[in-house]
KOLZA-304930 format. One record per residue: z negated, x negated, y negated of N, C-alpha, C in turn; residue in one letter. Coordinates in nm, 4 decimals. Atoms other than C-alpha are relative to their C-alpha. Layout:
KOLZA-304930
<r <Z X Y> <Z X Y> <Z X Y> A>
...
end
This chain:
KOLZA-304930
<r <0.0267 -0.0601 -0.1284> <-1.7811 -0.7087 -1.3166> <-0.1312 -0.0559 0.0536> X>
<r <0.1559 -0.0214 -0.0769> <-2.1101 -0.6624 -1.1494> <-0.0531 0.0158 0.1504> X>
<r <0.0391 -0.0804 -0.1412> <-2.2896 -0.5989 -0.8293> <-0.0156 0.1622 0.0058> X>
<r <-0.0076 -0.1294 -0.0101> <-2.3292 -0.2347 -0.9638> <0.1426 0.0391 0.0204> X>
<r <-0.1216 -0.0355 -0.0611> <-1.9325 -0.2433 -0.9869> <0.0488 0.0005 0.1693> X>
<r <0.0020 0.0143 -0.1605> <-1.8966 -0.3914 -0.6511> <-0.0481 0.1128 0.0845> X>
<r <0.0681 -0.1048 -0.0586> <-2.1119 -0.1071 -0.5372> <0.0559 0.1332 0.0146> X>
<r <-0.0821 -0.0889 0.0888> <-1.9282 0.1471 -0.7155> <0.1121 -0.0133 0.0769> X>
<r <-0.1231 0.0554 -0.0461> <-1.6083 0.0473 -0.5723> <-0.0072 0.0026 0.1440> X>
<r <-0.0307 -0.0393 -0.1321> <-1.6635 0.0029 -0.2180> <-0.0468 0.1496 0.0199> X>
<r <-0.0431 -0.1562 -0.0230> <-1.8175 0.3678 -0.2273> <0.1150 0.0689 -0.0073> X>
<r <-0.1429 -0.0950 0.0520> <-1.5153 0.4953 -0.4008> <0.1233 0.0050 0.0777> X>
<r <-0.0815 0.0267 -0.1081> <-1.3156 0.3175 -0.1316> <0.0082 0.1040 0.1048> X>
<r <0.0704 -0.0763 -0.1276> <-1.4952 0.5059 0.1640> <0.0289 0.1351 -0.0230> X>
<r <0.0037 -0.1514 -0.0123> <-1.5062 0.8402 0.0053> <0.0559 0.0019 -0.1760> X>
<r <-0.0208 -0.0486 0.1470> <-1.3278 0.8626 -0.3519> <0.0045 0.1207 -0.0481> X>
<r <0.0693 -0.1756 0.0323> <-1.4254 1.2541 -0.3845> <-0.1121 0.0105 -0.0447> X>
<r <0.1963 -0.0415 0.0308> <-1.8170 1.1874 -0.4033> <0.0091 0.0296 -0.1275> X>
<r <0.0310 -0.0721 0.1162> <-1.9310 1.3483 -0.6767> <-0.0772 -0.1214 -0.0564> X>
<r <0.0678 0.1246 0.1162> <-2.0706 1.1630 -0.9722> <-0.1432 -0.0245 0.0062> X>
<r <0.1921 0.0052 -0.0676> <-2.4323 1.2649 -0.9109> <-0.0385 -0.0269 0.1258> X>
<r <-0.0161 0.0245 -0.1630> <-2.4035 1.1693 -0.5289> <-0.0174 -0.1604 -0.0178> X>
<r <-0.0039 0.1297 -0.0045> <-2.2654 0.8165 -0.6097> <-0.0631 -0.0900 -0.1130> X>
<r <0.0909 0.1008 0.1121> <-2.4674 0.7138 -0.9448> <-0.1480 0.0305 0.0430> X>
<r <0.1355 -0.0257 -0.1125> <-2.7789 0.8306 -0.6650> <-0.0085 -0.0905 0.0746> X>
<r <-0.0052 0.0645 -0.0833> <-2.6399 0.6031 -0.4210> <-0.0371 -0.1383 -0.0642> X>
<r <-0.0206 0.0972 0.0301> <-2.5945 0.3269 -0.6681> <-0.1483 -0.0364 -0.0939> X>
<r <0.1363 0.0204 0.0276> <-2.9333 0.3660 -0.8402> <0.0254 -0.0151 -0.1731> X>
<r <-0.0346 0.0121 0.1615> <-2.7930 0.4195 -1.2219> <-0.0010 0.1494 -0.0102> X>
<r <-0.0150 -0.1440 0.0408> <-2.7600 0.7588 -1.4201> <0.1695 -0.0074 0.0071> X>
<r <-0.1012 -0.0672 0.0085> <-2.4775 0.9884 -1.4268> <0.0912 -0.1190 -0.0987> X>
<r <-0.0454 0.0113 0.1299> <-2.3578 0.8656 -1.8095> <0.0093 -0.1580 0.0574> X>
<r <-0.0582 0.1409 -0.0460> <-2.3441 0.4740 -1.7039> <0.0982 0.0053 0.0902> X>
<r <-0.0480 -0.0266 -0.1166> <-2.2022 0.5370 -1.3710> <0.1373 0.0549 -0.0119> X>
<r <-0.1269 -0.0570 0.0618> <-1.9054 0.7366 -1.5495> <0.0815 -0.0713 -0.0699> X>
<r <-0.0740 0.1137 0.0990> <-1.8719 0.4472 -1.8003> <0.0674 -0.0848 0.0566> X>
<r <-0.0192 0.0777 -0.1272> <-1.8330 0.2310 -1.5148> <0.1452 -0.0075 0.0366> X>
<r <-0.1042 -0.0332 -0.0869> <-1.5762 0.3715 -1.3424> <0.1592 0.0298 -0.1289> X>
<r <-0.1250 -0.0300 0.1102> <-1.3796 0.4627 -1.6753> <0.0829 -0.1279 -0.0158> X>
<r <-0.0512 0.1482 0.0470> <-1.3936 0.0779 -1.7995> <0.1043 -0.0566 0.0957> X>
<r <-0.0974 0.0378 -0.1313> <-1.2861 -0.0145 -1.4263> <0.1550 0.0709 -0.0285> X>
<r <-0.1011 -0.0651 0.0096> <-0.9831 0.2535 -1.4577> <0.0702 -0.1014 -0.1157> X>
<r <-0.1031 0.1226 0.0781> <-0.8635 0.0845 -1.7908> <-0.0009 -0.1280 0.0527> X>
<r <-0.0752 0.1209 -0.0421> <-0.8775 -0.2428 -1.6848> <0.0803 -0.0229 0.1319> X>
<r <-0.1042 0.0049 -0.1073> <-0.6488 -0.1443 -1.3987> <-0.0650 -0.0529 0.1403> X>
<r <0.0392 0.0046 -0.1493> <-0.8951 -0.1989 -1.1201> <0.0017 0.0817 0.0935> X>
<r <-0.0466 -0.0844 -0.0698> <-0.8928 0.1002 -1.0238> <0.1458 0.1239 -0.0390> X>
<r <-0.1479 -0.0451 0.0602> <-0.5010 0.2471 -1.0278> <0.0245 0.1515 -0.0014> X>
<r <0.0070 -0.1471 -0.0597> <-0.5509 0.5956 -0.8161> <-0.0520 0.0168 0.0006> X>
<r <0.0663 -0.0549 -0.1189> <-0.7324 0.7982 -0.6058> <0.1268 0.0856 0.0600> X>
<r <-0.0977 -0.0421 -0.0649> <-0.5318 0.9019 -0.3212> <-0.0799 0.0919 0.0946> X>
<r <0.0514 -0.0617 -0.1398> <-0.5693 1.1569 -0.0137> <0.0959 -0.0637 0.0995> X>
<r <-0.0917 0.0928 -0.1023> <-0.4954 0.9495 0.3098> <-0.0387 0.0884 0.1342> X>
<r <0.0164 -0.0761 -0.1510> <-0.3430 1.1497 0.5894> <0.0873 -0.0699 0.0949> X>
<r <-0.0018 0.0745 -0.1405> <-0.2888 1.1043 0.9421> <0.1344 0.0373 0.0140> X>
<r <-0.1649 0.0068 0.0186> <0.0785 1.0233 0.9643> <0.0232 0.0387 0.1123> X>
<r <0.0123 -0.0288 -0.0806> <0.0519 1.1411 1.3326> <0.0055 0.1703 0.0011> X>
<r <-0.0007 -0.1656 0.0080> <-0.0592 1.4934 1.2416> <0.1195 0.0707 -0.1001> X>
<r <-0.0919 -0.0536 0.1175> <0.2163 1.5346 0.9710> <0.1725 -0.0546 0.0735> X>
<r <-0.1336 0.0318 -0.0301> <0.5067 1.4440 1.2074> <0.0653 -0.1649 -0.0071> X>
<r <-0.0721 0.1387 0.0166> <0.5451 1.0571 1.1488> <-0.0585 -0.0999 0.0548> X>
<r <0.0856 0.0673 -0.1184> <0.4196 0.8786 1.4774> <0.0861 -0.1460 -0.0047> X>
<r <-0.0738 0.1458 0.0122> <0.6918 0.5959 1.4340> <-0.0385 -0.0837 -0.1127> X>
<r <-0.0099 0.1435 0.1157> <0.6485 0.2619 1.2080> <0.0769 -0.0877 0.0771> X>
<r <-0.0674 0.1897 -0.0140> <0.8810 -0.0200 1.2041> <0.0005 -0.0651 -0.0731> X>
<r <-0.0252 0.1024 0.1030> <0.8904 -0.3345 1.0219> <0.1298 -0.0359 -0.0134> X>
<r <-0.1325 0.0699 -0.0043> <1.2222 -0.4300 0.9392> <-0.0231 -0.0774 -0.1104> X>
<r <-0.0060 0.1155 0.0966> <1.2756 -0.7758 0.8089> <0.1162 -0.0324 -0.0117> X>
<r <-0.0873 -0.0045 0.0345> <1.5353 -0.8309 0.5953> <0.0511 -0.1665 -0.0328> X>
<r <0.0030 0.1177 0.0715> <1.7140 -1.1952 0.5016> <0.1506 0.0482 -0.0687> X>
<r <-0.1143 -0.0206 0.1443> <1.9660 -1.1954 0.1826> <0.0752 -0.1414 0.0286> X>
<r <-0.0770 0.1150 0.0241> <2.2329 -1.4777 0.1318> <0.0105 -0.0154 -0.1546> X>
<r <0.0019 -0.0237 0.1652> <2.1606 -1.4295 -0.2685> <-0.1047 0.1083 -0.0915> X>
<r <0.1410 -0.0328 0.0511> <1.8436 -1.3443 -0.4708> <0.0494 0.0521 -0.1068> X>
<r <0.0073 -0.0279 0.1157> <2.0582 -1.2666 -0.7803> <-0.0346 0.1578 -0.0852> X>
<r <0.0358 -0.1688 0.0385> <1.9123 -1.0082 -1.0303> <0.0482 0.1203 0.0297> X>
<r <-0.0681 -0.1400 -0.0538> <2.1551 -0.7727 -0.9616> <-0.0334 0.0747 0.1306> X>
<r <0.0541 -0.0437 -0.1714> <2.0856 -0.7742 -0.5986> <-0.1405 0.0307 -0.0190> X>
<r <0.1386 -0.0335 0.0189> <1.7107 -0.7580 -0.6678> <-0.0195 0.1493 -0.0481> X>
<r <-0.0256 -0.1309 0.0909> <1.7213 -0.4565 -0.9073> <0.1057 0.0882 0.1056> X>
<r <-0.0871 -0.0928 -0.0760> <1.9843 -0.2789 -0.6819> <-0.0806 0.0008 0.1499> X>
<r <0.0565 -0.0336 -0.1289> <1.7630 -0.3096 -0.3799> <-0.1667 0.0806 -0.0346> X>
<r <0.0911 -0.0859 0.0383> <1.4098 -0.2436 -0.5632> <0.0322 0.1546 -0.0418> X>
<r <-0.1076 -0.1492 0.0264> <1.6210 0.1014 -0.6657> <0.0108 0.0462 0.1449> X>
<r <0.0155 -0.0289 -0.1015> <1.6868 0.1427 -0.3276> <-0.1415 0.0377 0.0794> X>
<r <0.1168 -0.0165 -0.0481> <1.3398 0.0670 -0.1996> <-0.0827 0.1480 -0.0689> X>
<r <0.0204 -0.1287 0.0827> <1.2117 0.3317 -0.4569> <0.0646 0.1343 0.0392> X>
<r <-0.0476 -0.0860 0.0283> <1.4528 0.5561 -0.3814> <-0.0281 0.0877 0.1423> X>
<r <0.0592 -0.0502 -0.1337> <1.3266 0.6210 0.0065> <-0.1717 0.0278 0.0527> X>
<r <0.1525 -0.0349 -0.0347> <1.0116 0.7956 0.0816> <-0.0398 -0.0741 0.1428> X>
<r <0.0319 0.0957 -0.1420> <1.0256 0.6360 0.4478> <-0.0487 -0.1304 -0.0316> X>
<r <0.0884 0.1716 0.0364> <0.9556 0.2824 0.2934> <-0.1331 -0.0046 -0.0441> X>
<r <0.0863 -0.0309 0.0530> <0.5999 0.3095 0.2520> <-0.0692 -0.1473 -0.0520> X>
<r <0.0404 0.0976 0.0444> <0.5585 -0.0605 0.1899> <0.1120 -0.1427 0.0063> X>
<r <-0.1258 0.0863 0.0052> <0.7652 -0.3476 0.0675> <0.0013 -0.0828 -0.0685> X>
<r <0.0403 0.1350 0.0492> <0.7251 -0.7116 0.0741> <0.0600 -0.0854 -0.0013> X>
<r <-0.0386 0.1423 0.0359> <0.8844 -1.0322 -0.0556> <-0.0445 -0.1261 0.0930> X>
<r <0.0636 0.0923 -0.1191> <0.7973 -1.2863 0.1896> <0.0637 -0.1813 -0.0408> X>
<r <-0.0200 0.1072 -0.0401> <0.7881 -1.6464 0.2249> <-0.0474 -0.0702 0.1078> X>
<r <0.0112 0.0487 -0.1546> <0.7657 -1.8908 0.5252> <0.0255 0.0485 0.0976> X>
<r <-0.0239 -0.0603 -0.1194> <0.9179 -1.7141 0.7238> <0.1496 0.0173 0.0215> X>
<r <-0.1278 -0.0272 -0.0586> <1.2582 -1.6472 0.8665> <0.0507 0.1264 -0.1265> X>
<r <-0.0435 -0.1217 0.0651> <1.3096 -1.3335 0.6798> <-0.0746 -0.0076 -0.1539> X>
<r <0.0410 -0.0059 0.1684> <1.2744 -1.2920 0.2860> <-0.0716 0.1946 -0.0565> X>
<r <0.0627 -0.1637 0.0694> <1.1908 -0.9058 0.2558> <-0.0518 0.0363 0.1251> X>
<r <0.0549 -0.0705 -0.1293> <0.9639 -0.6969 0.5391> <-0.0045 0.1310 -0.0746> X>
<r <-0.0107 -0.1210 0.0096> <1.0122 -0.3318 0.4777> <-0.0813 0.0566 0.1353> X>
<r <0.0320 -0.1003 -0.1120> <0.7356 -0.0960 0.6667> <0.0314 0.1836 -0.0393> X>
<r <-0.0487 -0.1268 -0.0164> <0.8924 0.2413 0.7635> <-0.0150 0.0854 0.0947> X>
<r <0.0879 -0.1024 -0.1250> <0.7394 0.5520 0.9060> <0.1062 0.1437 -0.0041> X>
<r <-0.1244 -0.0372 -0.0481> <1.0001 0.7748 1.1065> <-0.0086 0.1185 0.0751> X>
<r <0.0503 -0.1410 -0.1006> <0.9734 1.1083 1.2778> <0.0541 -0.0250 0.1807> X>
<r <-0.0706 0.0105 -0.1302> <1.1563 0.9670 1.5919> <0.0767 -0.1274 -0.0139> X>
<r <-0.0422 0.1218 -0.0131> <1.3214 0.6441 1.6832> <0.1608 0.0376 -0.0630> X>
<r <-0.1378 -0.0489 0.0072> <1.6896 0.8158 1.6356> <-0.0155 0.0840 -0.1042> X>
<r <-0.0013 -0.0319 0.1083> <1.5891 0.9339 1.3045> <-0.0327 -0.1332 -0.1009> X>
<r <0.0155 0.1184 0.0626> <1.4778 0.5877 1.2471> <0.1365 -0.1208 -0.0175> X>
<r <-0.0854 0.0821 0.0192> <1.7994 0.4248 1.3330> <0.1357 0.1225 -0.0854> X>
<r <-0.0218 -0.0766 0.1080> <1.9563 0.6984 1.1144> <0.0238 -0.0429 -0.1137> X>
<r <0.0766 0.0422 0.1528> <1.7654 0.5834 0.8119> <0.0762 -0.1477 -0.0189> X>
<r <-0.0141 0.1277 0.0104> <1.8466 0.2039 0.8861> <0.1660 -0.0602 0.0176> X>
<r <-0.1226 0.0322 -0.0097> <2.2232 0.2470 0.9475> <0.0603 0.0439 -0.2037> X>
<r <-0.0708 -0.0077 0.1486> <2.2229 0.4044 0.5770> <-0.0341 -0.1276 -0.0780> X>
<r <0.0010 0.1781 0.1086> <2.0612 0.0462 0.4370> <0.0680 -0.0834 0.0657> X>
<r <-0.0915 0.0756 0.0399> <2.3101 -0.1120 0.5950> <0.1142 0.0119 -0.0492> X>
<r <-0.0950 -0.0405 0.0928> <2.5795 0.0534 0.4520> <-0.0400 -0.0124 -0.1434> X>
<r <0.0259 0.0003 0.1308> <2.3957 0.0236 0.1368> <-0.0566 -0.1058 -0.0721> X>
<r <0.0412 0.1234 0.0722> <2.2464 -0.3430 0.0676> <0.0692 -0.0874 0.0944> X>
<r <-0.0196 0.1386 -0.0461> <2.3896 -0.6640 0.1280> <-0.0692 -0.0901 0.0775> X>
<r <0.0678 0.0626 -0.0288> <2.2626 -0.8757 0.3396> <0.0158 -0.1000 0.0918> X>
<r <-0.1050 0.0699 -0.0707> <2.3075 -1.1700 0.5923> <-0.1032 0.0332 0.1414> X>
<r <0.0770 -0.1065 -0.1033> <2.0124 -1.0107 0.8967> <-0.0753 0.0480 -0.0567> X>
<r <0.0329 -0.0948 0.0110> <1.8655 -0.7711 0.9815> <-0.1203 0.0219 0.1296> X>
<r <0.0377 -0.0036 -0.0940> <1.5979 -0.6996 1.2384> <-0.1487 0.0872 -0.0220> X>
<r <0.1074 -0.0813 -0.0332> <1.3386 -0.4198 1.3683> <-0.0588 -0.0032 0.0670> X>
<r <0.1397 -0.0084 -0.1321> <1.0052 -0.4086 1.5355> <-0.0748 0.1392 -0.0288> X>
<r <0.0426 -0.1801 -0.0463> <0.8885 -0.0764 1.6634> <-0.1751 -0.0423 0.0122> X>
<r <0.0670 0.0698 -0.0581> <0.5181 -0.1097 1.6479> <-0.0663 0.0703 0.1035> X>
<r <-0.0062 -0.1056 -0.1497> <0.3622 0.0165 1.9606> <-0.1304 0.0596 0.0287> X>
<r <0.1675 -0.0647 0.0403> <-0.0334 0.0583 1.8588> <0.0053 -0.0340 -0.1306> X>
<r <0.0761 0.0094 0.1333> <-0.1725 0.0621 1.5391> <-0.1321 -0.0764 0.0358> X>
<r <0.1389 0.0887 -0.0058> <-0.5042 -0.1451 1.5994> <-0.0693 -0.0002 -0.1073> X>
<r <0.0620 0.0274 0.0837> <-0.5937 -0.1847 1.2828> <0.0475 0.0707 -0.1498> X>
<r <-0.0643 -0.0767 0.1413> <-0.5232 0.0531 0.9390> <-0.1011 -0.0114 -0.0689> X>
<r <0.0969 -0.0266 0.0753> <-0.7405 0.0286 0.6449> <0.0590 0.0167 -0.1892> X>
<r <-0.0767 -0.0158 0.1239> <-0.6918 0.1658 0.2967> <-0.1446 -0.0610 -0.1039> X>
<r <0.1271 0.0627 0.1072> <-1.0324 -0.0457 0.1367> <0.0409 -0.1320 0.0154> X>
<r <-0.0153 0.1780 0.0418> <-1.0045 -0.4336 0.0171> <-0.1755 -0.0365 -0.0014> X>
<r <0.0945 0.0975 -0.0203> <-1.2790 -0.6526 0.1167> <-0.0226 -0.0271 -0.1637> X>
<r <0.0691 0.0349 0.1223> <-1.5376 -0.6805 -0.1781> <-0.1233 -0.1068 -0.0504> X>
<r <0.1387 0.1064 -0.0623> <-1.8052 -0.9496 -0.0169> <0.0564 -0.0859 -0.0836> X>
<r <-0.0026 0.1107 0.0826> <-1.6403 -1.2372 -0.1806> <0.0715 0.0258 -0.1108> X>
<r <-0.0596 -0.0403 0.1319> <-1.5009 -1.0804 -0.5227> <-0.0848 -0.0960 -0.1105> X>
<r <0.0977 0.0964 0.0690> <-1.6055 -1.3067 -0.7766> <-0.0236 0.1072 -0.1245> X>
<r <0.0716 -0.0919 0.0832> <-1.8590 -1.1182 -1.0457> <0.0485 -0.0173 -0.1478> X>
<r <-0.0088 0.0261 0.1428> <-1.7064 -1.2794 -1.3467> <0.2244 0.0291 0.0322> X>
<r <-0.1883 -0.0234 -0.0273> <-1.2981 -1.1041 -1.3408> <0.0625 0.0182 -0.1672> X>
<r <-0.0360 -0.0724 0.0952> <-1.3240 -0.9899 -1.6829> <0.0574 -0.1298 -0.1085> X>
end
């Protein structure tokens, strides 16, 4: 990895549509490198997607909550029977393992209405084990971003 990757990459962040002759213009390489680039990146799993990111607002889903979860037992079974779960709900749009903290799992979940949200959250407790349970409604968004900081990436990953 390079400063041309680096380059490469936060464009692709910003606008992953640009066209190939747009962004190997921006980046100051030809087409045919610029393609290689982005291929090599793809296999080595840097880059996984390209996604279209819409406004969860305009599509009906103005609610997020975090619910943090704590377990009384980590065993595989339980793990595997809850990742299954997590998978198995489009509302969970993100879902994290946690340490230092009070709670061992944070589940964020986006909800068409608060009473569609406690809906959703009365079926996981009927459906995972657990010893609490607890939801935060959040009440602004302040801050959303779907790009990763590339300033301090170190140039040698490979």
């Amino acid at each position: 990895m390079d400063e041309i990757d680096k380059n490469i990459l936060t464009i692709l962040q910003e606008n992953s549509d640009i066209s190939l002759s747009n962004l190997s213009r921006r980046i100051g390489i030809s087409k045919t490198p610029c393609w290689n680039r982005i291929r090599r990146m793809e296999e080595n799993g840097i880059i996984t997607k390209q996604a279209t990111i819409l406004n969860r607002h305009a599509i009906g889903l103005p609610i997020v909550v975090f619910l943090s979860i704590s377990v009384g037992q980590h065993s595989p079974e339980w793990t595997a029977k809850f990742d299954k779960l997590v998978y198995s709900h489009p509302e969970i749009v993100e879902a994290h393992r946690l340490t230092g903290s009070g709670a061992d799992y944070l589940l964020k979940i986006v909800s068409p209405t608060i009473e569609a949200y406690d809906i959703f959250q009365q079926s996981l407790i009927a459906s995972i084990e657990f010893t609490s349970m607890s939801s935060s409604v959040s009440l602004q968004e302040i801050k959303y971003q779907t790009s990763f900081p590339l300033k301090n990436w170190s140039k040698k990953t490979d």
